[in-house]
Kinemage of the C-alpha trace (Angstrom):
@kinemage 1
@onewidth
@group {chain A} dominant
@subgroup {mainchain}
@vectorlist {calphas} color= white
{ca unk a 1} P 5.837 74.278 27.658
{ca unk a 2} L 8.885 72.300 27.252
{ca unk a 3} L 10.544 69.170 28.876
{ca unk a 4} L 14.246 68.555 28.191
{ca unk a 5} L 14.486 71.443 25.417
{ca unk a 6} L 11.179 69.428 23.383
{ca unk a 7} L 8.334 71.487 22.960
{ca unk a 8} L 4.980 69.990 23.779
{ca unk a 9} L 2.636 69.917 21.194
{ca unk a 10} L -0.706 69.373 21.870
{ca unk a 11} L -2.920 67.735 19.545
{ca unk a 12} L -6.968 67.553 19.317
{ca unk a 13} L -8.975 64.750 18.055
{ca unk a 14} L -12.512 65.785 17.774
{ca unk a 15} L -15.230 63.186 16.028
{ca unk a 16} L -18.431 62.829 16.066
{ca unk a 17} L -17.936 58.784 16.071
{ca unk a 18} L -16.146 56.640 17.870
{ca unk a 19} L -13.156 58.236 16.434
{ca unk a 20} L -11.124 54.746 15.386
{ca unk a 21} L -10.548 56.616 12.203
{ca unk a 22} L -9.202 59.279 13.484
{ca unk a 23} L -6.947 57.500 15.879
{ca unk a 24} L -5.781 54.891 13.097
{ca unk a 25} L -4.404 58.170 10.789
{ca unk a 26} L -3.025 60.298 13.434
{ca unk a 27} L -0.827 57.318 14.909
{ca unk a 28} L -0.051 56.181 11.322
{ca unk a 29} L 1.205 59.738 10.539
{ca unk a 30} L 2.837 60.730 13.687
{ca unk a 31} L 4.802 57.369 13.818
{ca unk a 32} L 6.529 59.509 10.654
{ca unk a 33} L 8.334 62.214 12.969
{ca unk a 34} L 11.020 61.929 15.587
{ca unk a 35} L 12.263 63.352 18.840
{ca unk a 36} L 8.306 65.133 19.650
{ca unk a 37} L 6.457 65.140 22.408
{ca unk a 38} L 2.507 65.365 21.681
{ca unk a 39} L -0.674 65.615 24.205
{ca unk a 40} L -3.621 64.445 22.809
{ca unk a 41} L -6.718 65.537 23.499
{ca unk a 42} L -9.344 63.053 22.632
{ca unk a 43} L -13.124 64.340 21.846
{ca unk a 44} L -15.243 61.501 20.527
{ca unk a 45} L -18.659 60.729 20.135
{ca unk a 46} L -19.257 64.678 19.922
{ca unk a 47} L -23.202 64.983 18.822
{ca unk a 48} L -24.382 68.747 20.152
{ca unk a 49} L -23.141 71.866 19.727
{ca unk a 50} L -22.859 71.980 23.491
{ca unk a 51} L -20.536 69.408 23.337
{ca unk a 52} L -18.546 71.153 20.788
{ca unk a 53} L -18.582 74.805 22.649
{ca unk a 54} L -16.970 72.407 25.487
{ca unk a 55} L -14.279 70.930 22.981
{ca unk a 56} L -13.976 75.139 21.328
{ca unk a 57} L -13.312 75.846 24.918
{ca unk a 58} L -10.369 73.367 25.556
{ca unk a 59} L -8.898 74.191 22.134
{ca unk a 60} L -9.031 77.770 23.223
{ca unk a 61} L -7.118 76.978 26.667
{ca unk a 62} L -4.494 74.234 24.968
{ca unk a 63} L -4.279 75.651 21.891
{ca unk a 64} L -2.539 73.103 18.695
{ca unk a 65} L -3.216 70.996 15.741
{ca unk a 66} L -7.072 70.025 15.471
{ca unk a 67} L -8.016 66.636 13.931
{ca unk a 68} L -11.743 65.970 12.884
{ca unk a 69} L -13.533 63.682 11.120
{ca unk a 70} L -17.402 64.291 11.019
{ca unk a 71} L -20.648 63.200 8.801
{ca unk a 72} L -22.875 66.178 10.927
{ca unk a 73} L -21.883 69.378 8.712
{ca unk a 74} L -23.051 71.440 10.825
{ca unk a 75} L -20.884 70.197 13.234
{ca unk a 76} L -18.332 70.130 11.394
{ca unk a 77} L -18.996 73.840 10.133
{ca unk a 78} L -19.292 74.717 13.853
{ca unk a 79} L -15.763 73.149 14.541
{ca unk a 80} L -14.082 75.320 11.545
{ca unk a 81} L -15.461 78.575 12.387
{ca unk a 82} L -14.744 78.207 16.151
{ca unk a 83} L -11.088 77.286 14.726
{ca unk a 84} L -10.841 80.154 12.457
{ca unk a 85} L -12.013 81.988 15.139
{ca unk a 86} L -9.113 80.927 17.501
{ca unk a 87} L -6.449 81.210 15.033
{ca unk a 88} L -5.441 77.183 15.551
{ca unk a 89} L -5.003 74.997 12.143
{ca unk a 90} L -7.627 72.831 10.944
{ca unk a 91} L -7.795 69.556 9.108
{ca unk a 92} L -10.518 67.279 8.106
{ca unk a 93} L -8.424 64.293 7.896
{ca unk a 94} L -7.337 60.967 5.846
{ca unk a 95} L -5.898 63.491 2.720
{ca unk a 96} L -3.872 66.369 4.359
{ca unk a 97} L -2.885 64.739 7.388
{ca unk a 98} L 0.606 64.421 6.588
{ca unk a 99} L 1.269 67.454 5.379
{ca unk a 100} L -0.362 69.207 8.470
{ca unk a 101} L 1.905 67.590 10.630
{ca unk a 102} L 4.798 68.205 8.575
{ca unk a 103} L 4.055 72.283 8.611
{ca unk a 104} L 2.858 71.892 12.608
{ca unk a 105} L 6.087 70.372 14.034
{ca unk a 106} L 8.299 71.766 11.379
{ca unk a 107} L 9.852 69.002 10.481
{ca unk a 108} L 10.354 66.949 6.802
{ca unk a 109} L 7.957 63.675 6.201
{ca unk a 110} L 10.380 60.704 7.075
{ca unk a 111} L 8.879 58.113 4.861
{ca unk a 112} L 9.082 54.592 7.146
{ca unk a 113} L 6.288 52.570 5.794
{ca unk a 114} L 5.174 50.036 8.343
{ca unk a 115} L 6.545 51.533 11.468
{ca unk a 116} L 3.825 52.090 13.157
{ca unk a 117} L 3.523 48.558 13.211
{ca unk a 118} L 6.933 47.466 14.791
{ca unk a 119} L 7.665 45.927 17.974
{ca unk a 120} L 8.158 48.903 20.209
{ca unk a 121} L 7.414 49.795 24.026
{ca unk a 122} L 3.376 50.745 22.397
{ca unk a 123} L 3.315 46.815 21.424
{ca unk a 124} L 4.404 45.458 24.446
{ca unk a 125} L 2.199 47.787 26.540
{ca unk a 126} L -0.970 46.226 24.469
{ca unk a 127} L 0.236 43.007 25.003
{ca unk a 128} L 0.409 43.414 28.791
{ca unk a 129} L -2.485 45.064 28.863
{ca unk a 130} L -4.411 42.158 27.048
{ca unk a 131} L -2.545 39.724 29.913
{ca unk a 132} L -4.000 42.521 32.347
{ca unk a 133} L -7.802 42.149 31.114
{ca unk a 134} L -7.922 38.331 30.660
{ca unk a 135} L -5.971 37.763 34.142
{ca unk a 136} L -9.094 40.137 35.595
{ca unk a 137} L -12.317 38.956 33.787
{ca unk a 138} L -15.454 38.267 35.632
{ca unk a 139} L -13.771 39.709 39.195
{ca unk a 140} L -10.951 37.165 38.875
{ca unk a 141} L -7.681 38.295 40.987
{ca unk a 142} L -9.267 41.075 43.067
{ca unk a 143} L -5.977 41.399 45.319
{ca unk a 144} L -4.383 43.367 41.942
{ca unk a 145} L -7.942 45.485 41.036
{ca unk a 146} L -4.950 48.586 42.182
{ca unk a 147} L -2.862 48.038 39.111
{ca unk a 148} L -5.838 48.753 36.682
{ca unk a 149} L -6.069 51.846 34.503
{ca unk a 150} L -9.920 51.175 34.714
{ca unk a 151} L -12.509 49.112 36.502
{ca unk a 152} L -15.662 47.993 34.760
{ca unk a 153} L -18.672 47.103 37.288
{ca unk a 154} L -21.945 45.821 36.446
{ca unk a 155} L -24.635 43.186 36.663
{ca unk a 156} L -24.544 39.894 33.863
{ca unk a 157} L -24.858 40.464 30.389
{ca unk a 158} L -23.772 44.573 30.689
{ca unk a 159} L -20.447 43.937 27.904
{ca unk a 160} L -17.973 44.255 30.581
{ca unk a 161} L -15.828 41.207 29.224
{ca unk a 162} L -15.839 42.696 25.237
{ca unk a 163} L -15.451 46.330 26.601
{ca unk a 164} L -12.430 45.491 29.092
{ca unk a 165} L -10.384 43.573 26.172
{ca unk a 166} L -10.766 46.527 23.589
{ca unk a 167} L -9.621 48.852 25.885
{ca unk a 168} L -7.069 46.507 26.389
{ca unk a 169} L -6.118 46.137 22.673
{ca unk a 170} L -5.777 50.148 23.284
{ca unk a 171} L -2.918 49.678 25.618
{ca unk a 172} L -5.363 50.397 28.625
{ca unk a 173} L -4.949 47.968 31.557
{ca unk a 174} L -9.250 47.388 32.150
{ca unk a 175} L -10.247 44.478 34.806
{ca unk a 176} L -14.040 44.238 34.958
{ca unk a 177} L -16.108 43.077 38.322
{ca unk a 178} L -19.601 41.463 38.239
{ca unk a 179} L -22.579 42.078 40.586
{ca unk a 180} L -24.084 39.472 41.302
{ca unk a 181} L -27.223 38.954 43.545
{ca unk a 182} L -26.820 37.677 47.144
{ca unk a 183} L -22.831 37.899 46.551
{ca unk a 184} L -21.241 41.233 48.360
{ca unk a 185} L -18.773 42.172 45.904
{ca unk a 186} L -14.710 42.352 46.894
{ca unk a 187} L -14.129 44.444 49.256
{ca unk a 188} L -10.887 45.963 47.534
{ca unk a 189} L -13.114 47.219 45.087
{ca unk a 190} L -14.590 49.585 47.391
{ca unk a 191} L -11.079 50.564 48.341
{ca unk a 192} L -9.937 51.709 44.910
{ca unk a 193} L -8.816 54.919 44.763
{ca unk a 194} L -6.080 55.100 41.749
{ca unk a 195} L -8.282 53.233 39.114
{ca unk a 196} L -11.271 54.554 37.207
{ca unk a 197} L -14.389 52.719 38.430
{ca unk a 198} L -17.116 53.241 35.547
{ca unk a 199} L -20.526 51.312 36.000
{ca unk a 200} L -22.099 49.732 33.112
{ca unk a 201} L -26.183 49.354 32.807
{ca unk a 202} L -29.121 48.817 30.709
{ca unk a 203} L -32.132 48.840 29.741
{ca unk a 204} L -34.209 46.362 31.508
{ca unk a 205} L -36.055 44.909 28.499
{ca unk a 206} L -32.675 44.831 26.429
{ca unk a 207} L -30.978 43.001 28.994
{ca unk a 208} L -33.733 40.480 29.391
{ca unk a 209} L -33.915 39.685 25.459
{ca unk a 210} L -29.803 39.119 26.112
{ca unk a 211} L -29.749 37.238 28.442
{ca unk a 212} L -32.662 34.730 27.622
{ca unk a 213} L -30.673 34.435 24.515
{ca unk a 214} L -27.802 33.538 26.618
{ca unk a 215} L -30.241 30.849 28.093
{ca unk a 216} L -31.226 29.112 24.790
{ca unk a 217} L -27.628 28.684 23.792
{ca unk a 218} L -26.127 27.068 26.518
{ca unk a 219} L -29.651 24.599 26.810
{ca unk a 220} L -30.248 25.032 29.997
{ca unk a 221} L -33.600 25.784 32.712
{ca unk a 222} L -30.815 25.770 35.873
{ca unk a 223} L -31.138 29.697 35.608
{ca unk a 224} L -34.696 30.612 34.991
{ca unk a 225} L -34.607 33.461 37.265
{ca unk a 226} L -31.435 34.991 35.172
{ca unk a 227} L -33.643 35.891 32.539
{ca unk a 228} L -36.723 37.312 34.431
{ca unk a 229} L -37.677 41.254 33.957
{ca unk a 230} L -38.374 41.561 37.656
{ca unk a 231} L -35.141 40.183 38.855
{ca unk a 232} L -33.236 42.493 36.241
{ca unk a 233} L -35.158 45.604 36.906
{ca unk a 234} L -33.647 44.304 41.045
{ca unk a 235} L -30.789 44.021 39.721
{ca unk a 236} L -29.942 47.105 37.844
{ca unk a 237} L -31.555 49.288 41.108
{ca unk a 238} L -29.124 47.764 43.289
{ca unk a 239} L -26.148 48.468 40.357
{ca unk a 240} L -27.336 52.156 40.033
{ca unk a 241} L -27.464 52.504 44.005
{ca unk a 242} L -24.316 51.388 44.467
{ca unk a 243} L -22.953 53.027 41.335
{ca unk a 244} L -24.297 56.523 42.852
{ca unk a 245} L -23.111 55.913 46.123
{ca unk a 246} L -19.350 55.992 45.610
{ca unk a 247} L -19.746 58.926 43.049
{ca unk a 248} L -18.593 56.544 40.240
{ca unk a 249} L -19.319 57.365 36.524
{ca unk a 250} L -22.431 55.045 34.203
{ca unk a 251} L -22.653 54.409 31.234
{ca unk a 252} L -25.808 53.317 29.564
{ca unk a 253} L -24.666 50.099 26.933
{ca unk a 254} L -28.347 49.656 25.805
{ca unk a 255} L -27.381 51.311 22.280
{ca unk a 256} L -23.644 51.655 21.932
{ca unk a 257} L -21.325 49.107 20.553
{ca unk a 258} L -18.433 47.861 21.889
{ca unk a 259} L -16.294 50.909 19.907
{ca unk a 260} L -18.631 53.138 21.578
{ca unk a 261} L -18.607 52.103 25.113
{ca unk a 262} L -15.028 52.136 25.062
{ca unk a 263} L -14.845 55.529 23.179
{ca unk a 264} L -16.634 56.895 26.224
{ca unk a 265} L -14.797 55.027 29.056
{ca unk a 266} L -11.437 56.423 27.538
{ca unk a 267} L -13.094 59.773 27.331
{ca unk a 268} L -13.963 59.926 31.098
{ca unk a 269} L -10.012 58.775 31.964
{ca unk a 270} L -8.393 60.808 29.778
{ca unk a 271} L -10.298 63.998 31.741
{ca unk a 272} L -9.959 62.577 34.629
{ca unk a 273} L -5.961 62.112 33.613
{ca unk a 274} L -5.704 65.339 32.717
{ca unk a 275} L -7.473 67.182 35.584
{ca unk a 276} L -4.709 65.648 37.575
{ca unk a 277} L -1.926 67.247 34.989
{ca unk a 278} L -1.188 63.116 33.683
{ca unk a 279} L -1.682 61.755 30.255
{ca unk a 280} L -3.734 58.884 28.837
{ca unk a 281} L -1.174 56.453 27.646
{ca unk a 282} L -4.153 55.022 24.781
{ca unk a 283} L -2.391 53.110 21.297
C-alpha cells in the first residue's frame, strides 16, 4: 500500500500484559527513523491460544514486523512458530529492537537521544487530551460528549475518573458519564454515534468494600444507602440493562488495574478503528 510514494508498514504489538513495555520501546525506537508511515496493530492482554490464533490470523492478513513481550512460553512459543510459519520477522523485544527496525524499513539507526521526548504534535495531542478528560469528568459538559474518542459509563466507584485520564495521558480524548439512581442520564449520550461508549462494572461485593471505604474517609453517614449490597446489586442490573440495550461493549474492573482497563478499552477502539479502514491515534 502506499500514500504519497511512502510505503505503509504495518507493525504488530502482541503481549500478554498490558503491553506498556512494549509500547514504551517501540515508540522509543521508531522515534529513530524518518519519513515512515507505520500501522500498528495493538494485541494486549493476550492469555489463550484462542486469542493468539485470532492475533496469527491478523498477522497473516496484514502481514509486517511482530513485537512481543510475554512471561507465558507457551505463548510465546505459539507466537514464533505461527510467525515462522507465515514467513513475517519476529522479535522478543527490549535487546534487538533497534536493529529489527533498522533491517524492516531499510533504513540506518539515526541516533537522537531524547527525541521521543520533544515537544511535537504527539505532546500537544496528550496535553489536549488531558484538558479533554478533566473538562468531561463525572458527566460534566455533556453538550461536547461528540468530540470524545471514547465514552466511559458506569455506576459510582467503577474507575471511570483514573481510567478516562490514562487514556488521556495516551493521547486518547476519554470523557466518562456516571449512572446514578433516580437521575436519567444526558440525553446526548444516547445520541452518540462517533464515540466509543464502553460500560464499566463490578462485582457487587468488590464495589461495596470500595465504596464503604469511600464512606469512612470522607466521615460521613449522609450516604448510608451508597454503600449497601442491595442497592449496588440495583444498581449494576440497571448499568448492565442499559449497557446491553444500545449494543455497547463491558468491561468487568473487579480485577484489572487501571493499565489493564485501559489496555482493553484501547483494544476495542483500535478494532473498531480499523474495521472502519481509520487508525488509533494512541502515544
Amino acid at each position: 500500500m502506499k500514500f504519497e510514494n511512502i510505503e505503509i508498514h504495518h507493525l504488530h504489538l502482541v503481549s500478554d500484559s498490558t503491553g506498556e513495555t512494549i509500547k514504551g520501546v517501540t515508540r522509543a525506537a521508531l522515534a529513530q527513523f524518518q519519513n515512515v508511515i507505520i500501522k500498528r496493530h495493538h494485541w494486549f492482554l493476550v492469555d489463550s491460544q484462542s486469542e493468539m490464533d485470532r492475533v496469527l490470523k491478523t498477522i497473516k492478513e496484514k502481514p509486517g514486523l511482530v513485537f512481543s513481550t510475554f512471561g507465558d512460553k507457551e505463548l510465546m512459543f505459539q507466537l514464533e512458530a505461527g510467525c515462522a510459519q507465515l514467513d513475517v520477522p519476529h522479535v522478543g523485544l527490549m535487546d534487538t529492537a533497534l536493529n529489527a527496525l533498522s533491517g524492516f524499513l531499510g533504513q540506518p539507526i539515526q541516533s537522537a537521544i531524547g527525541k521521543q521526548h520533544t515537544m511535537d504534535e504527539a505532546y500537544f495531542r496528550r496535553i489536549e487530551a488531558m484538558d479533554f478528560a478533566l473538562d468531561h469528568d463525572d458527566g460534566q459538559n455533556p453538550v461536547r460528549l461528540a468530540e470524545a474518542d471514547v465514552v466511559l459509563v458506569g455506576v459510582s466507584r467503577t474507575s471511570k475518573t483514573p481510567t478516562s485520564i490514562y487514556l488521556a495521558n495516551r493521547g486518547i480524548k476519554a470523557a466518562n458519564v456516571p449512572l446514578v439512581p433516580g437521575i436519567d442520564p444526558p440525553a446526548v449520550l444516547l445520541e452518540l454515534t462517533k464515540p466509543l461508549i464502553v460500560g464499566l462494572t463490578s462485582e457487587p461485593d468488590h464495589l461495596a468494600m470500595i465504596r464503604r471505604s469511600r464512606l469512612k474517609n470522607l466521615s460521613t453517614h449522609s450516604l448510608e444507602n451508597y454503600s449497601d449490597i442491595d442497592r449496588i446489586e440495583e444498581e449494576l442490573r440497571n448499568a448492565r440493562r442499559m449497557f446491553n440495550q444500545h449494543g455497547w461493549p463491558v468491561v468487568d474492573v473487579t480485577r484489572r488495574s487501571i493499565e489493564e482497563t485501559a489496555a482493553e478499552i484501547i483494544g476495542l477502539l483500535d478494532r473498531r478503528l480499523e474495521a472502519e479502514g481509520e487508525d488509533l491515534i494512541e502515544l
